[in-house]
N, C-alpha and C positions, 0 to 999 in steps of 0.2 A: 504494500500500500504506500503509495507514495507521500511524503508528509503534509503537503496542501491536504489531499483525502483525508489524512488520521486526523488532522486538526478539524477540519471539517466535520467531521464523524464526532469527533469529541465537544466542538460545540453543540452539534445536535443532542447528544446524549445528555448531554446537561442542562439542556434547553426542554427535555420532553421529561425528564426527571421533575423541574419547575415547576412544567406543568400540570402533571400525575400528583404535584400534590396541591394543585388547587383544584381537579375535576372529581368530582365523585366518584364517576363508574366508568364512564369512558376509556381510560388511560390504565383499568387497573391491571390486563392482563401485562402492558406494558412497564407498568409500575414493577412486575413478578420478572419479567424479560430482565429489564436495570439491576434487580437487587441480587439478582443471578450472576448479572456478568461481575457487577462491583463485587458481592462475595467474592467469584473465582480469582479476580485480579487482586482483591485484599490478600486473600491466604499467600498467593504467587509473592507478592510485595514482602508478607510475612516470614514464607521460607528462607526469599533470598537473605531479608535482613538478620534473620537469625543466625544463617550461617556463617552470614560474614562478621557478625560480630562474634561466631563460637571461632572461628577458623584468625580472628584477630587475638582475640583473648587468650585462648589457648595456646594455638600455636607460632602466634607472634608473626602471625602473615603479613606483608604490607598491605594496606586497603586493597588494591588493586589484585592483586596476588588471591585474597579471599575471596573480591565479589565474582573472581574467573572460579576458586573451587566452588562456591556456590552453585553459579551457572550451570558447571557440567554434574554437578551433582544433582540436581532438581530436571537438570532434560534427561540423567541417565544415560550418557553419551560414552562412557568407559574408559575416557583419555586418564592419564597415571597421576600420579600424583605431582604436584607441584615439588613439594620440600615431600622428605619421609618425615610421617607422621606418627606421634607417641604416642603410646596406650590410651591414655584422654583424647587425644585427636583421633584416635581410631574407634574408637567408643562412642563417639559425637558423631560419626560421619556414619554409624551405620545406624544409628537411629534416627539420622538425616537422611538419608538414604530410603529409611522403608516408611518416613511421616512421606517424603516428595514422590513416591510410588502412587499411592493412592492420591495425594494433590496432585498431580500433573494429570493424571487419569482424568478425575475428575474435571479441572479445570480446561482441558482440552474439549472433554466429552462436552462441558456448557458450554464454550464457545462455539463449537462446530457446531450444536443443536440450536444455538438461538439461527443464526447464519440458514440452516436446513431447513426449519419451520417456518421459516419465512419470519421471524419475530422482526429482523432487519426491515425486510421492505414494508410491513405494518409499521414502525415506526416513524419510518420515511413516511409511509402515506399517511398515515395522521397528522402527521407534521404540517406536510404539505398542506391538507384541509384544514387544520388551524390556522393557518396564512390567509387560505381563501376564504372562510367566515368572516377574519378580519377586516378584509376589504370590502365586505356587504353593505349595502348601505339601500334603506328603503323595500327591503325584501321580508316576507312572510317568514314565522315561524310558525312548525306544525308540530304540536304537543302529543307523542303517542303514532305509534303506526300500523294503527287496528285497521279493520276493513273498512271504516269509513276517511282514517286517514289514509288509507291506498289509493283511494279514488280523490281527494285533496290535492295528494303529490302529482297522480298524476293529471291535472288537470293544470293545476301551477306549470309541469314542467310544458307539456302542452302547449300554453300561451306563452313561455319561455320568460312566466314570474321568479325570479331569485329567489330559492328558499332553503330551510334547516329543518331536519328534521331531528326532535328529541325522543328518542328510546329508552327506556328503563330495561327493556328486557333484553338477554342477551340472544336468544335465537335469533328479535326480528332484528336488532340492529345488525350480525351476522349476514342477514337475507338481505336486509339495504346494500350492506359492504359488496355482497358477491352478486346481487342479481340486478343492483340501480347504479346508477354511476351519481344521485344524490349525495349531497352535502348532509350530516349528520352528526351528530352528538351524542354518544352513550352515556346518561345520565338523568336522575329525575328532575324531570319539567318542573315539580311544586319546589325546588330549591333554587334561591335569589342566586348562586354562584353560575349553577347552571344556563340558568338564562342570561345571566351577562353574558357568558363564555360563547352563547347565540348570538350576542349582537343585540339583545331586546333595546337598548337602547337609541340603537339605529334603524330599526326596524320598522314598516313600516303598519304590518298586522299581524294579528296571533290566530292560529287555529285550533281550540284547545280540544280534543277525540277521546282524552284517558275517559276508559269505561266504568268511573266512581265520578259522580256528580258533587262530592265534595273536593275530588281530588280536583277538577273542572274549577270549582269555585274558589279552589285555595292558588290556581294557576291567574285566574281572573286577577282576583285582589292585588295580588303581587305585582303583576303586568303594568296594572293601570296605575299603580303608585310609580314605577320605574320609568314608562311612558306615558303621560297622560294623555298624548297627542295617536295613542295604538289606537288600531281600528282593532277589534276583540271578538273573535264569532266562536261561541263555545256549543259543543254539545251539550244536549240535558237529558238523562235518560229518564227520570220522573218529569211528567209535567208540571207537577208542583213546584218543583226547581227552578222553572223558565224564569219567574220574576226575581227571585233571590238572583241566579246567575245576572239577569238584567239591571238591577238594583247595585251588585255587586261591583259592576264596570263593563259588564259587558254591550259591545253595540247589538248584539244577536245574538239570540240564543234557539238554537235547532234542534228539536225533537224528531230523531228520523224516522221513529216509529209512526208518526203523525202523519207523516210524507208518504214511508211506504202503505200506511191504510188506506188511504186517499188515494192514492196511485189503484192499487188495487181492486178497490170501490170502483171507480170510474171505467175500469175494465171491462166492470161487468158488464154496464151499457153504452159506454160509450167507447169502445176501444181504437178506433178510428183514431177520436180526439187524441188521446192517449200518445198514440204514433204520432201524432204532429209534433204533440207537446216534447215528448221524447230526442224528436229531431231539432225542433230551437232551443234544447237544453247542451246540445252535443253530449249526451248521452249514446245517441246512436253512430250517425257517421260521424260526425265531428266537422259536417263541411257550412254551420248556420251558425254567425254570431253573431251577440248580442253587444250591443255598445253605447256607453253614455259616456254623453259629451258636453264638459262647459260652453254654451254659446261664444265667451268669450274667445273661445281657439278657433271660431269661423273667422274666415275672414272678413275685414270690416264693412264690406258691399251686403253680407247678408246679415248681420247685426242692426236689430233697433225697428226693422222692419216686419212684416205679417209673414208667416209660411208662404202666403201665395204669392204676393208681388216679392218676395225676397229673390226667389228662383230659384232655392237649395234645392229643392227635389229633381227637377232639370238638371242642374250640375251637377248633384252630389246623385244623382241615379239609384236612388234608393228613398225610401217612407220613411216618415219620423211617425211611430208608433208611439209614442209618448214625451211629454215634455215635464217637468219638474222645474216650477217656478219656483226661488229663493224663500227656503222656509218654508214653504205649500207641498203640498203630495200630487202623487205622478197623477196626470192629466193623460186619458189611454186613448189614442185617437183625436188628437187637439184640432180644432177646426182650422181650416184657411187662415182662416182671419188673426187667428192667434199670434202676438207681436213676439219675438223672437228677443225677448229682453238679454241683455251681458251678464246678466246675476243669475240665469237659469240654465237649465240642461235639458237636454234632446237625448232620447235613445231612438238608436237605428237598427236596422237590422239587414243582414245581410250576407252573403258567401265570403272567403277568405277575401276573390279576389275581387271582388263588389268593396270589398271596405276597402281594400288598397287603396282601388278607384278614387272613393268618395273621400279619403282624406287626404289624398294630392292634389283633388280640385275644389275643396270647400275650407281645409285647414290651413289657417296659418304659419308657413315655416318658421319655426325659432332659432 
């Protein structure tokens, strides 16, 4: 290994050490990798210095002279003796001898194991993703990686939203590592360390999925003190929960159960509708999206004026299915005449390449 590399290697080693002891769970198989290697290299450190201080003492070896019988004594290499050695010196080296037997065994066999499990490039890659969370800025956290945060992540990665995902558990975080190429954190979401180590501070919403509604509320609370400016959407697995969660800090609280009854129900007789709905959810293809828009990002030709004389829908080649005046509730289907105020928003709807369209000819470049 070249010395640029060992230096390298050794800041990093004391860089993920740092930080294994500020993460909870995340870092702990790595915390067990570090204390492994440190062990094996303390004992090595240990044998050498013993010997060179039994082979000083004793036999009056020059430093140099000792720390070389040390050496070949602990690799077992067979070379002769330096000086002949007296009864005490020979009494000392063969109980050196059979302590650096089992130390070099061992200490070779953990070095080549961390190296062969891969402990090395986990350490490397954690690393690296600690880097990359740092630099987040404005992106989603998603608390838990149950089956409703699977569909979470991937809908964030989908629109190509920046996000973190926190697992307590060790199978799923496992399954993110080898089967997602997300960004992630092993550790629990309800502890303040945790979520800094997210970014909550930068961040720009929280998902909160853990399947305990207090564990939800205890994620809530914390959030909203750390950012008060987070947008919060929490599950709630009692209904009774929804207003405490909302109360609590959250801007939303989802009961999926509520969702999937409903969906259900509507099956029965209406399944058609169902399909539609399904399809402007991107549940199904994924090729209809939904989008709201500050007025103010039109361009200033269609601000201040009605839907109709504005000519957005001409330009912009697509329906404004709802508009949301400042502080008012969405308006579903807003008439003509409806003045297109800068303090309001318009949601469109449309195909991928229908939205392109419509915000390179209605949006203002920044």
């Amino acid at each position: 290994m070249q010395p640029a590399n060992l230096l390298h290697f050794l800041f990093l080693f004391l860089r993920i050490r740092r930080l294994s002891a500020k993460r909870d769970i995340r870092f702990v198989r790595i915390t067990q990798i570090v204390t492994r290697l440190q062990f094996a290299l303390l004992m090595v450190v240990l044998s050498l210095g013993i010997g060179t201080a039994g082979f000083v003492f004793i036999e009056n070896y020059p430093l140099l002279d000792a720390w070389y019988m040390s050496v070949i004594t602990l690799a077992s290499v067979g070379f002769g003796e330096i000086h002949p050695l007296s009864n005490a010196g020979r009494l000392f080296t063969s109980f050196l001898i059979l302590f650096n037997v089992g130390l070099f065994a061992y200490s070779i066999s953990t070095i080549i194991g961390i190296f062969t499990e891969g402990g090395l490039a986990r350490l490397m890659s954690d690393y690296q993703m600690d880097q990359q969370i740092k630099k987040l800025s404005g992106h989603t956290i998603v608390c838990g990686f149950g089956r409703h945060a699977t569909e979470v992540a991937q809908e964030l990665a989908k629109h190509q939203i920046p996000f973190v995902v926190i697992e307590n558990h060790l199978g799923k975080a496992e399954k993110i590592r080898e089967e997602t190429g997300y960004l992630f954190i092993e550790g629990d979401a309800t502890q303040d360390n945790v979520l800094e180590a997210a970014g909550i501070e930068r961040a720009a919403a929280l998902v909160a999925t853990l399947p305990s509604d207090a564990d939800n509320l205890f994620i809530v609370i914390s959030a909203r003190q750390m950012n008060p400016s987070l947008r919060i959407i929490s599950r709630a697995i009692n209904e009774a929960d929804e207003p405490k969660l909302r109360r609590a800090g959250a801007d939303h609280a989802v009961v999926p159960e509520r969702i999937g009854g409903y969906y259900m129900a509507t099956l029965v007789d209406k399944p058609d509708l169902v399909r539609f709905f399904t399809l402007l959810s991107n549940m199904g293809s994924g090729k209809i999206e939904f989008e709201e828009l500050p007025v103010s990002r039109l361009l200033p030709d269609f601000q201040g004026k009605t839907i109709e004389n504005s000519g957005l829908i001409q330009a912009g080649q697509l329906p404004v299915i709802a508009i949301r005046p400042f502080g008012g509730q969405y308006q579903i289907n807003p008439a003509p005449e409806t003045v297109l105020q800068p303090d309001s928003h318009i949601v469109v709807l449309g195909n991928p390449e229908q939205m392109a369209g419509f915000r390179k000819q209605v949006l203002a470049q920044n």
